[in-house]
Structures are given as C-alpha cells and as structure tokens.
C-alpha positions, 0 to 999 in steps of 0.5 A: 334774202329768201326766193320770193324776195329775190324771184317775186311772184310773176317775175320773170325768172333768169332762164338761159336762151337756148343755144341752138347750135350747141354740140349734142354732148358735153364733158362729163368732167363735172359728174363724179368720177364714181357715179356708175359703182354710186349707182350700184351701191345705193340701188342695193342699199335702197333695193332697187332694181333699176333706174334712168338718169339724165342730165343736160348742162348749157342746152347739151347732153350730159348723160341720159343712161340706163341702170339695173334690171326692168324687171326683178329676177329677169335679165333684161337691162334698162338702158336709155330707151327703156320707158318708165311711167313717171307719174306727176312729173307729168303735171309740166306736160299738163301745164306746157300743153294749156301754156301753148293754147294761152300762146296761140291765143286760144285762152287766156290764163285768167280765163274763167274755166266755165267758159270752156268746162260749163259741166265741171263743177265744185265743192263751193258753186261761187268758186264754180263760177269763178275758179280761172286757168290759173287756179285751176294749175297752181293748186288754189282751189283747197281739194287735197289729192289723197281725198280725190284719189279715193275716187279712181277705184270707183269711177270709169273715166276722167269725166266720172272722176271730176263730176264726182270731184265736186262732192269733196270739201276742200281743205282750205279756203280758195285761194288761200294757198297751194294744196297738191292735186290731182284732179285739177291737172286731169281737168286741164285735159279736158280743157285742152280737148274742150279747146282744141278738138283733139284729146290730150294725149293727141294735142301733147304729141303733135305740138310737144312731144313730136317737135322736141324730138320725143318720138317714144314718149306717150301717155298709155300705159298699155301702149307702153308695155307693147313697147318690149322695152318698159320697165315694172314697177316693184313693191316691197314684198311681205316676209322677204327684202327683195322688190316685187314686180307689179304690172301698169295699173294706172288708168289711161282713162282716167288719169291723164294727164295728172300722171299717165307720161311714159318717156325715156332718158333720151326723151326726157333729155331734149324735155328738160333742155326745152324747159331751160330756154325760151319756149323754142326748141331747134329752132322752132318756137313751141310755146311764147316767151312769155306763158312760157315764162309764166310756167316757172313763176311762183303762183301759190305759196306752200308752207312749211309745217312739221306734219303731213297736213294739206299745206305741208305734203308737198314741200321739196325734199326733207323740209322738217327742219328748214334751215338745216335743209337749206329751203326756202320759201318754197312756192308752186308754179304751173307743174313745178314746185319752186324752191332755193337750194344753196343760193340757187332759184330752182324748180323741181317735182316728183311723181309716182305711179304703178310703183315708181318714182320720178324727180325732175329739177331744173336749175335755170341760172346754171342751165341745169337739168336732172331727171331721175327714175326708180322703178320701184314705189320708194321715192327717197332713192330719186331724191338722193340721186338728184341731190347728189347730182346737183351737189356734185355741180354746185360743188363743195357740199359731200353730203351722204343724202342716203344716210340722211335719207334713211334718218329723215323719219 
C-alpha cells in the first residue's frame, strides 16, 4: 500500500496533540551513543566547517546542539544560538503565515488570488484569473524555479521579480502536477502584507516566531550578521579541499519569504514541536486545527523520473531507484514535501542559501522532528545526518548514508 492509498489527499493525517505539560528534556537514550565523533568524522569526510541539529521526540527536546566552526580558519564555535540562513525550509513559515489568515478568517485556501494581488500576473492570463491560495502553495501553476531565479540578479524587489515572473512559460500544464518554485512562495508574502497591512516579516514575528518562543529567529540576513553570532556560508574553493567562507548574499528584499529565514537550534526546536501538534503551542492556539492540518496534506503529486527534469528535481533524497530507497509516492503539501520511509508517513524539505544547506523532517505518527544545518552549499551532508537520525529512532537499518551518498551520482 503506497502513502496516497494510506495518507489520501485532504485527509487528515495522524498528528500526535501537543502535550502541554511535557518535561523540557528527553532521554537521549535513543540518539547513537557515538553521535558527537559521527559528527566529527563525517564533517571532515564531507569538508564542513559547521553545523546545528535538533531533535524533538513526544513535544520534548531531545538535542538542539552546535558543531564546528562558523566561520573556516577562525575560532569561533557554533553553538546552539548560532544562526544559519536555512533557505527553503522557510517555504513552511510562508505557508504557516497564510494558513493563520485562512485560520482568522481572512482568506480562504481556494480564494482566487486576484482578489487580493489584482497586479500579479502570469504566463497564461486565464490561469491569472484563476490560480487560488492553494495553487499558488503546492507547486501547481508549471513555473520551474531555476527559470525564476534567473531573474534576482537583474531585479530590485520582490515586486520587480514577480512582475517579471510572468513572462516565463511554465513547464507543465497548470495543475498537472507539482513543479518546485520559488516565486509563488515570494508572492505568498505579498498576499499576507496585501491582507494583513504588516509586511512578512512582521506578520511571522508577531503571530509565530514571538509566541513559539523564537525570539532570535528573523528574516534579514543583515540583521542576522549584526547578531555576532552567525555562521558563513562555505564554497568549495578552486585548486584547494578546504571550504571558502562567503558572505550573506541572499536578498532581503527580494526573496522572502521563499527562503530568507534565519533561526538557531534552540528556535528551530519549539518550530518543529509546533509542527507536530495541533496549531497550538503552550497552551495558546496559533493557527485552527484544521488549515493547520491542511499544511501536511498532499496537494500536488510529484513524480519519480531518473533525470533532473521539473517533475523530478524534487523528490526526496536519492530517488534514482525508488524501491531500493524505499520512497514512495512521494507528494507535496503547503512548504512540505511528503514521502514514506520505512513504513512510516513523513514530511520533509531542504533548503539552501548563501552557501548552506537545511533538512527539516517531521515524522507525526512518532512525534518526531529533525532539523539539521550545514554551513556549507553541499546539501547531501544534512541529508546523511538526518538519515541517520531518523535510522537511529526507527532502528534496525545500519546504513553508511555517507557512503551512499558519495556513490548516488
């Protein structure tokens, strides 16, 4: 039985209630006994400088730590309030953002979205007219995010970028199925300023970030680096194996909130306990049971190809061979891709900007949630480290995802 079969689209899928009274720290009897020298060894094998990880199990804190260096060749460490730049693993703020209008309200996810962007135009002016919430979320509308990112370069603003936008032909049929991108996510920030009357940024910090206790988490990369405690991106360096430390490039204005998030461990921990519950954090209803439920539902079918066409480039993890991976059916939710791994229903995104990588993966039916960030551009290394995490509470599966990894191309 594959996940539509047992998870069907706009089902709800079984998320654990948050357990409001839970201790602030759990057992990490479950984590390898040899998690820290893992650690270690594989950031030297894969040449990175540092990293974050954290782990909620049961709506507590399992680990939220800090490993290696922010910065190459300086001394300073990363610890669990170092912030990284955590590109599209940003896309669920986006969509928890426009989920909380749909809970006040204010929208409705099959709004049509020319009722509040009347200026945003497309490719096809009939799908201007009738593009909703919802497609605009789930990765419907055909637009191929390496044609959109073309643009950043040559724009000011995310305005500029989505008028722009509609002069780039889609790649697939509307709604035919789900094709990555970055635009429509900038557009949701639009829409929530459109609604609200605050910008994005605002909006997340007063009805998410503040009340789930995110106090260092913002979306300015500048704002970020005058923190003191931020970590650099790395490149790989011409003529040498040691990474090169780049500076925030991402735009503030033009990419949020597609991808412009800055959080920490310690934040990002009481985000993915969020994500495990019902909308309500310490007590304190965020977002209504039900558009927050329909954030994890699958709304767009990916499919599995063996090339790096629109339809393939985004199916979780090394999915060349699907049944040797163990994927299934793999789907895309609001900011969440969806997949099975071993018997179990999960969610999961990457992201990446100014030269890092990010992995979240929540797995609802164990209450289960991993973060992990790299401050360098290769992405495997935050999928090997979740991987092995989430072996690690599944049990019974000694994979060497480095090895595999290395070996995928």
């Amino acid at each position: 039985m594959n996940l539509l079969q047992k998870w069907p689209l706009h089902s709800l899928p079984c998320l654990l209630t948050l357990l409001l009274l839970a201790p602030a720290t759990r057992s990490l009897a479950e984590i390898p006994a040899e998690f820290d020298r893992y650690m270690v060894d594989t950031m030297a094998e894969w040449r990175v400088p540092g990293m974050l990880v954290s782990v909620v199990k049961d709506d507590a804190v399992v680990m939220t730590r800090g490993f290696g260096l922010r910065r190459f060749g300086e001394p300073e460490e990363v610890d669990a309030d170092t912030l990284f730049s955590i590109g599209s693993t940003s896309k669920a703020f986006a969509a928890a953002t426009v989920a909380v209008l749909v809970s006040d309200g204010l929208i409705d996810w099959d709004d049509r979205v020319s009722q509040y962007l009347p200026w945003l135009e497309l490719y096809d002016p009939e799908v201007t007219a009738q593009f909703t919430v919802r497609d605009m979320l789930s990765g419907t509308l055909g637009a191929f995010y390496a044609d959109e990112n073309k643009l950043r370069s040559k724009v000011k603003d995310s305005r500029e970028i989505l008028d722009r936008g509609k002069y780039i032909e889609p790649r697939a049929p509307f709604r035919s199925g789900f094709i990555y991108t970055n635009n429509m996510f900038i557009a949701s920030g639009e829409l929530v300023e459109a609604v609200s009357g605050k910008t994005w940024p605002d909006f997340a910090r007063e009805r998410l970030w503040l009340p789930l206790g995110m106090t260092s988490t913002g979306a300015s990369a500048e704002a970020a680096w005058a923190s003191g405690n931020a970590a650099s991106g790395h490149v790989k360096a011409l003529f040498s194996s040691k990474p090169k430390p780049t500076p925030y490039s991402y735009c503030d204005e033009i990419c949020v909130p597609s991808g412009g998030v800055n959080t920490n461990a310690k934040d990002v921990a009481n985000w993915l306990r969020f994500q495990l519950g019902d909308g309500s954090f310490a007590g304190k209803g965020l977002i209504a049971p039900e558009p927050f439920a329909e954030m994890h539902r699958p709304q767009s079918l990916m499919h599995l190809l063996d090339d790096d066409s629109a339809f393939g480039i985004y199916t979780p993890f090394p999915t060349r061979d699907a049944e040797r991976w163990g994927f299934a059916s793999p789907a895309y939710g609001f900011g969440w891709g969806l997949f099975e791994y071993r018997g179990q229903q999960a969610l999961w995104h990457s992201g990446g900007a100014n030269n890092t990588s990010s992995v979240a993966i929540l797995v609802p039916e164990l209450s289960l949630g991993i973060f992990v960030s790299a401050n360098r551009s290769t992405s495997d290394i935050t999928k090997i480290v979740s991987l092995h995490l989430l072996d690690a509470y599944l049990g019974g599966n000694e994979v060497n995802w480095s090895e595999k990894f290395a070996a995928k191309d």
